[in-house]
Backbone bond lengths (Angstrom), bond angles and torsions (degrees), N, CA, C in turn:
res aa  C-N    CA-C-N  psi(-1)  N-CA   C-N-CA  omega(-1)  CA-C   N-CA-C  phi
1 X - - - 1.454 - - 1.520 108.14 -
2 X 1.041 117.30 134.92 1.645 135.63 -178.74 1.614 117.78 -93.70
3 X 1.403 102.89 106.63 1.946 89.66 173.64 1.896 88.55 -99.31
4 X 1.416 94.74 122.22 1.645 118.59 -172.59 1.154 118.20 -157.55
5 X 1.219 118.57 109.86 1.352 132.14 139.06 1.037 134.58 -50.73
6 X 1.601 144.21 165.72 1.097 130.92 116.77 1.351 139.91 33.74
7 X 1.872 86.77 -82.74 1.175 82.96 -163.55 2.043 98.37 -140.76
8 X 1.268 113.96 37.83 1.302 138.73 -151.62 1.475 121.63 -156.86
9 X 1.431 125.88 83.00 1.751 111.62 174.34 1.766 102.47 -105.85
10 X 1.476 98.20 119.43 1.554 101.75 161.87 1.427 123.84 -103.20
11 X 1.373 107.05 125.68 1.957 134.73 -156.43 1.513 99.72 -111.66
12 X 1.191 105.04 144.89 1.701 115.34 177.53 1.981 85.55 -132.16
13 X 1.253 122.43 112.93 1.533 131.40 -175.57 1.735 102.44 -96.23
14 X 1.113 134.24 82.76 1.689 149.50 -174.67 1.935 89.64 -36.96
15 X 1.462 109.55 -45.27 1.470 118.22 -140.65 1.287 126.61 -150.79
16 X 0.839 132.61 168.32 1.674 133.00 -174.04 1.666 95.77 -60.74
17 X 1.651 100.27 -54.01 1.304 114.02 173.67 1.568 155.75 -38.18
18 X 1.410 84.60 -27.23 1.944 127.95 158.45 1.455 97.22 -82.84
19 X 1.489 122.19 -66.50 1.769 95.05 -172.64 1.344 124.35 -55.06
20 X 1.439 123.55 -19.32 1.146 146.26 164.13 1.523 116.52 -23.67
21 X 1.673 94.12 -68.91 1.316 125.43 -178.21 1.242 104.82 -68.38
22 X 1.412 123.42 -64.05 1.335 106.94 175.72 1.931 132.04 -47.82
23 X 1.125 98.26 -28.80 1.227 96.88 164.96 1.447 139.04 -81.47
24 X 1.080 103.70 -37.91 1.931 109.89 141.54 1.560 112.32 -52.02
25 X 1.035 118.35 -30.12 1.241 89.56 -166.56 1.856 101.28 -97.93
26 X 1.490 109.17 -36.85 1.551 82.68 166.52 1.725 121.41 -65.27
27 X 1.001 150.28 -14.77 1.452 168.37 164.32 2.037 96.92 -42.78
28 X 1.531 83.00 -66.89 1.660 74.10 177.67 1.399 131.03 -90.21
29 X 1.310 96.73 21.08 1.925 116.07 -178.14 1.555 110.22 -106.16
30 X 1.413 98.78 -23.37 1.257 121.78 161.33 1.848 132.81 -2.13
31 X 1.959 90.59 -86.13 1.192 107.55 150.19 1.745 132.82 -26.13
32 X 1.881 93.38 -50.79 1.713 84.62 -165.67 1.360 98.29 -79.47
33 X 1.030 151.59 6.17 1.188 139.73 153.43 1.747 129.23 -33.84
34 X 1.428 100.90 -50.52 1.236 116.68 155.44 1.988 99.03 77.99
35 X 1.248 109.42 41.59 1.527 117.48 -174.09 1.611 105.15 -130.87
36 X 1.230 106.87 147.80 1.780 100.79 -169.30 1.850 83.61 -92.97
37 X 1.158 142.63 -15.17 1.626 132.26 -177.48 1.319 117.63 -142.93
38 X 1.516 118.41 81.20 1.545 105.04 156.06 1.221 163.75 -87.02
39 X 1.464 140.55 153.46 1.289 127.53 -161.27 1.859 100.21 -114.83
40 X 1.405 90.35 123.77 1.963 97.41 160.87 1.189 95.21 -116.43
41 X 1.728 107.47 133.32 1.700 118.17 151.46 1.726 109.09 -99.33
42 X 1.276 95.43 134.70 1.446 89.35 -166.86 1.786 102.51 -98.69
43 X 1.299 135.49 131.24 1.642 87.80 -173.29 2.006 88.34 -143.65
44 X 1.314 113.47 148.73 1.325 115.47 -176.10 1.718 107.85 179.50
45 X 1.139 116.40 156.30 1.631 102.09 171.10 1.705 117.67 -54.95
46 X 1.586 93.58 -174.27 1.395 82.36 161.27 1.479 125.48 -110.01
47 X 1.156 104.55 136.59 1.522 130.45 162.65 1.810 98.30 134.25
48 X 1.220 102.28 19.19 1.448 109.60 -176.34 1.753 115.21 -63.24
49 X 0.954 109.21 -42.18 1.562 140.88 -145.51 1.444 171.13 114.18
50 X 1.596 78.62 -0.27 1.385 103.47 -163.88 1.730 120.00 -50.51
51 X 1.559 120.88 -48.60 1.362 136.02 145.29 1.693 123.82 -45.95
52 X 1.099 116.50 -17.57 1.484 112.65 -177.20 1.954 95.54 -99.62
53 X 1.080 103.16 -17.90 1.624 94.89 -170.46 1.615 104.37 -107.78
54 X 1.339 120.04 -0.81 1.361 140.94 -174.67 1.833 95.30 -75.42
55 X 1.647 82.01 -61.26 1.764 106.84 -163.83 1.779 99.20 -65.36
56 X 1.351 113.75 -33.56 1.685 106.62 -177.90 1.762 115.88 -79.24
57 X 1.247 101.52 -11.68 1.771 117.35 -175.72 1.689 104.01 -80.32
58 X 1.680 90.82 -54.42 1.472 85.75 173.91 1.692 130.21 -68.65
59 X 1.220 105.97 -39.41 1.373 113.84 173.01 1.196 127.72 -44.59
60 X 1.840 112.22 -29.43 1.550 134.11 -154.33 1.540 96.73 -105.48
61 X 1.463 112.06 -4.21 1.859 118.95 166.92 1.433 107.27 -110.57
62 X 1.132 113.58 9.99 1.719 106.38 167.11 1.544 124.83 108.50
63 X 1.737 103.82 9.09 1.368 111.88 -171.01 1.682 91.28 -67.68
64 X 1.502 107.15 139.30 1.128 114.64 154.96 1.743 133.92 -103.53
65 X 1.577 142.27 137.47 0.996 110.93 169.22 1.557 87.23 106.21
66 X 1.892 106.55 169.41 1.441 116.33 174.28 1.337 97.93 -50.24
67 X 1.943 114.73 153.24 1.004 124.70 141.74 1.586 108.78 -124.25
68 X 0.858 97.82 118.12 2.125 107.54 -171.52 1.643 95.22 -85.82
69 X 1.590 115.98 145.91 1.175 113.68 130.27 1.278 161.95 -53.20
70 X 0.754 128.21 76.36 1.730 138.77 -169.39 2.007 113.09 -18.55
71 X 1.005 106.56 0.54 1.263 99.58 179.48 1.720 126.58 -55.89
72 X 1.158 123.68 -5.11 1.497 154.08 -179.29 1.541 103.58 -115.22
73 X 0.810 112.09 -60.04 2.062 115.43 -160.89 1.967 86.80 -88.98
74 X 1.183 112.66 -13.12 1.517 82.72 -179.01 1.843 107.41 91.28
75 X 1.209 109.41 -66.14 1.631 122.95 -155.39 1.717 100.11 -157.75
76 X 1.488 98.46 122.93 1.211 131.37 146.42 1.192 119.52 -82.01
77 X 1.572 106.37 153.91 1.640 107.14 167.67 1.644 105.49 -154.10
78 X 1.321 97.86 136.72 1.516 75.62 -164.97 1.952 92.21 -137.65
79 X 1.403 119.95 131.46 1.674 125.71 175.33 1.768 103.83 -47.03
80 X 1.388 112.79 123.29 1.550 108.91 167.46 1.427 115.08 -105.81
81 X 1.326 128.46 142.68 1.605 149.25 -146.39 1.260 92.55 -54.85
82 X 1.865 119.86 -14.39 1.819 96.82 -147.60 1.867 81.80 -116.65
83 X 1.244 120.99 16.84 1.333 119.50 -157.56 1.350 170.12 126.17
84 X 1.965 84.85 -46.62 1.496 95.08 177.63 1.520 91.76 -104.05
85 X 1.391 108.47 -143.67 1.595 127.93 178.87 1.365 121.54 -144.80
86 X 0.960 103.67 143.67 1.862 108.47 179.40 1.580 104.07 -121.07
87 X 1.426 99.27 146.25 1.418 122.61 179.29 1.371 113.14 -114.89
88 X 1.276 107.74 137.59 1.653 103.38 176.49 1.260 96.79 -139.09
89 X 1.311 89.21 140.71 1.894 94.04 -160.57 1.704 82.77 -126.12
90 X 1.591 121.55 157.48 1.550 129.77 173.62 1.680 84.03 -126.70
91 X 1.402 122.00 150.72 1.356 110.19 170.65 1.556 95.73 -161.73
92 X 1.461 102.47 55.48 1.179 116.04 162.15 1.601 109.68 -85.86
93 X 1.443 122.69 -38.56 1.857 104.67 164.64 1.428 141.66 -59.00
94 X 1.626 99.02 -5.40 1.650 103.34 -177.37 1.594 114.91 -85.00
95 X 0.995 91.29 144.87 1.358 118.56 -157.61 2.285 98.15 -84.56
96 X 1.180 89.63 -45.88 1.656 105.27 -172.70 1.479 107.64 -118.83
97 X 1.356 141.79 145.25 1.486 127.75 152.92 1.329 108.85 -59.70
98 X 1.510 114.58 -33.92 1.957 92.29 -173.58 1.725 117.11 -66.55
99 X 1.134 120.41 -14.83 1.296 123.90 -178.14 1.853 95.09 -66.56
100 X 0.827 129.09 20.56 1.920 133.40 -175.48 1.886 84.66 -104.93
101 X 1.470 108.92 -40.41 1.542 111.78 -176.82 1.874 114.68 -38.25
102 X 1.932 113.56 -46.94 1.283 119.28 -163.26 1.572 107.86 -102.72
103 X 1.569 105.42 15.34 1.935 112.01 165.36 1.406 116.42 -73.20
104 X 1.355 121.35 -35.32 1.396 138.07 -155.66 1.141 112.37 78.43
105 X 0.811 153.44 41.04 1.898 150.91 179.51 1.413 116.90 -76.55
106 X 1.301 97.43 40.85 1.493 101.88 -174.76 1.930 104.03 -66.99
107 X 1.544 110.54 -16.00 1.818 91.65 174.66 1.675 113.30 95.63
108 X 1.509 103.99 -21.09 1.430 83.93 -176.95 1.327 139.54 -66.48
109 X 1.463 125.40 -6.56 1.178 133.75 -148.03 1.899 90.60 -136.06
110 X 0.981 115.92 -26.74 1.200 117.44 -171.85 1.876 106.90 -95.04
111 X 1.877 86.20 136.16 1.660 94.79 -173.89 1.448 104.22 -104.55
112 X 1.082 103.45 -32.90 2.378 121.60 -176.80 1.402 89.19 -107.61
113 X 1.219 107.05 120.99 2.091 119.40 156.39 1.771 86.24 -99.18
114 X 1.371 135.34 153.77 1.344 153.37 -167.01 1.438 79.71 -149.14
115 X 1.673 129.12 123.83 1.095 123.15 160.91 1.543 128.18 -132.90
116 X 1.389 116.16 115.35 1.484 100.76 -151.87 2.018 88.38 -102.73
117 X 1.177 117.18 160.13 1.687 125.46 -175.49 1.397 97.30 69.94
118 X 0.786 159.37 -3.39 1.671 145.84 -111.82 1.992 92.51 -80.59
119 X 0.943 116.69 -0.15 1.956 110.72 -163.27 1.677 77.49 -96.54
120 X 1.407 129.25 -11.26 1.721 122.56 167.90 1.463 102.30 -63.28
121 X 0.931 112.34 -30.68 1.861 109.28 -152.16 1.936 97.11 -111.09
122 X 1.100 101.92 -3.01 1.775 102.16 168.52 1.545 120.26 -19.23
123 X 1.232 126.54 143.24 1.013 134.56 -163.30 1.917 130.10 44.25
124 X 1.372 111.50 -9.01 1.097 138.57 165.00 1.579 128.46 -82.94
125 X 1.200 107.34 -32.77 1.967 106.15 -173.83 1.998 91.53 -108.74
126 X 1.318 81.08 177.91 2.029 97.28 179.90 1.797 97.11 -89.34
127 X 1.348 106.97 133.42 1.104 112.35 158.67 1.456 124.96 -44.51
128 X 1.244 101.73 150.67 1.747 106.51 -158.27 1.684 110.34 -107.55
129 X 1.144 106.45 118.19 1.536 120.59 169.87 1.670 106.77 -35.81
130 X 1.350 105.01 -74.60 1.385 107.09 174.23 1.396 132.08 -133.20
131 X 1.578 101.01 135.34 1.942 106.34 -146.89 1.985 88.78 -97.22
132 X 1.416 112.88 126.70 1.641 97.71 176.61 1.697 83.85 -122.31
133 X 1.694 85.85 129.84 1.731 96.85 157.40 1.632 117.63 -98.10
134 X 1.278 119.09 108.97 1.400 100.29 159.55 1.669 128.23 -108.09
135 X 1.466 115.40 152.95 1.308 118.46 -150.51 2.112 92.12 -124.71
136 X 1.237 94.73 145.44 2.096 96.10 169.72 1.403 85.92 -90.68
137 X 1.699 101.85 115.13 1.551 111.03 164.71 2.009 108.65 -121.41
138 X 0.903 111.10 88.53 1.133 117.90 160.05 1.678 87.49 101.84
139 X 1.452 118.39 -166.90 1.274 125.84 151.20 1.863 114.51 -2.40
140 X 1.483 117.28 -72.69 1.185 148.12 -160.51 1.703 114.16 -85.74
141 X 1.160 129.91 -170.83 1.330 124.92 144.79 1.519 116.59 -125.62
142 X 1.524 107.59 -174.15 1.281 108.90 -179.99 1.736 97.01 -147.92
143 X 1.676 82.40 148.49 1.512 106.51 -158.24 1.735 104.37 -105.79
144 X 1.324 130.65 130.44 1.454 129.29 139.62 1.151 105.97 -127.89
145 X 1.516 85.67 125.04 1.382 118.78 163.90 1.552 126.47 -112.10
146 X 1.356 102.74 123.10 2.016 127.77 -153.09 1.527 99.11 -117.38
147 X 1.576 117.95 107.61 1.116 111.20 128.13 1.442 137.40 -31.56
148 X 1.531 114.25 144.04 1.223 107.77 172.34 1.552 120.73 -153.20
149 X 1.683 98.77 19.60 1.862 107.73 -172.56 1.606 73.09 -159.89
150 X 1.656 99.96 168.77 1.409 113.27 166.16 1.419 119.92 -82.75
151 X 1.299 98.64 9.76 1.890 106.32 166.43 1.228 113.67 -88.80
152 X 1.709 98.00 -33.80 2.009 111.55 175.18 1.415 94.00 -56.80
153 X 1.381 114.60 -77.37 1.484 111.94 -164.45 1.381 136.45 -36.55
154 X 1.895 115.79 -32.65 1.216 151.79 166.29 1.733 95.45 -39.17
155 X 1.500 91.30 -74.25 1.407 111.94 -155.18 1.743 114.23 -83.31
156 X 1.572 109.65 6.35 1.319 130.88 -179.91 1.662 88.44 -96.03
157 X 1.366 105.37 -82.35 1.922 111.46 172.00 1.432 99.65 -7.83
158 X 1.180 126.34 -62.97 1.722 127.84 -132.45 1.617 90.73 -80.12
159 X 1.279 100.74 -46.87 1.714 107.80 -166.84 1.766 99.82 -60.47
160 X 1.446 103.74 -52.42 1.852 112.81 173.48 1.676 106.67 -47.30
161 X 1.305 122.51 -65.06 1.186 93.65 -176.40 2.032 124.11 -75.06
162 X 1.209 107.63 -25.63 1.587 92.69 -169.12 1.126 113.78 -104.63
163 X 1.559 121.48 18.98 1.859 97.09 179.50 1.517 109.58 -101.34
164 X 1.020 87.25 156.40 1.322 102.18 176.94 2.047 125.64 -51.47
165 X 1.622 101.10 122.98 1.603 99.09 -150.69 1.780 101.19 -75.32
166 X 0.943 79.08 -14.67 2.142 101.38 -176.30 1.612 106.48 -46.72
167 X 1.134 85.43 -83.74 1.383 114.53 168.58 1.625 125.68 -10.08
168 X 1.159 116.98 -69.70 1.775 123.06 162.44 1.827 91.37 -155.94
169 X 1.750 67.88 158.43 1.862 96.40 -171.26 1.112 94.65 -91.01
170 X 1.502 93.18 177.12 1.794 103.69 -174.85 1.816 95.43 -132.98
171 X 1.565 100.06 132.49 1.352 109.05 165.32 1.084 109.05 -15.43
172 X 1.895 101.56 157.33 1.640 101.67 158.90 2.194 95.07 -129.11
């Protein structure tokens, strides 16, 4: 069962195994988005999840091989199965948003931005289609995930109707 809005899905994640899912399942919701470049800000403390559900999104589009967290390099980039590339940037070490100026992020090559801290890089990155907070709630975590463009909403829809209900519950 789905508590969903619009423009709003609230997730209770039991397990590593649920972020799992969630990340496959936005990966293959992907598509209905129907946008040639999207932006996720991922945003939560740390040890929330933000990197474990980064790493299951990408994996679930065809990354092959390590995928490291960027928390050191700043920015990942990694070839996706269908073509383009996704970047996942952590930018919890910056000190300034203008230091985002000497990464190169100029965007051209990249179709998925994955953005973990992203309120570091304020006024500096593209507003984000879809903002996911995750929180350590009990054992597990819990996920909201917010549209925030009509590409969010697209690509919010897609995830609402096809993932799997098994998988993780949804708030009540």
């Amino acid at each position: 069962m789905s508590s969903a809005t619009a423009s709003e899905l609230n997730l209770h994640l039991a397990d590593a195994d649920a972020t799992d899912a969630l990340g496959a399942a936005l990966a293959a919701a992907r598509a209905g988005a129907a946008a040639p470049v999207l932006y996720a800000h991922l945003h939560g403390d740390l040890g929330a999840g933000k990197s474990t559900l980064a790493r299951a999104l990408l994996r679930a589009l065809g990354v092959q091989g390590a995928i490291r967290s960027p928390t050191y390099t700043l920015v990942e980039r990694y070839p996706l199965s269908d073509g383009g590339e996704a970047w996942h940037l952590d930018l919890y070490r910056i000190g300034d948003a203008g230091e985002l100026e000497f990464l190169g992020l100029d965007g051209g090559e990249a179709t998925l931005w994955l953005i973990e801290w992203p309120e570091r890089g304020r006024g500096w990155l593209p507003a984000a289609d879809l903002r996911i907070d995750l929180a350590v709630d009990g054992a597990g975590r819990s996920a909201r995930v917010s549209a925030a463009s009509a590409a969010g909403r697209a690509w919010l829809a897609a995830v609402a109707q096809s993932r799997d209900t098994g998988a993780f519950a949804a708030d009540s």
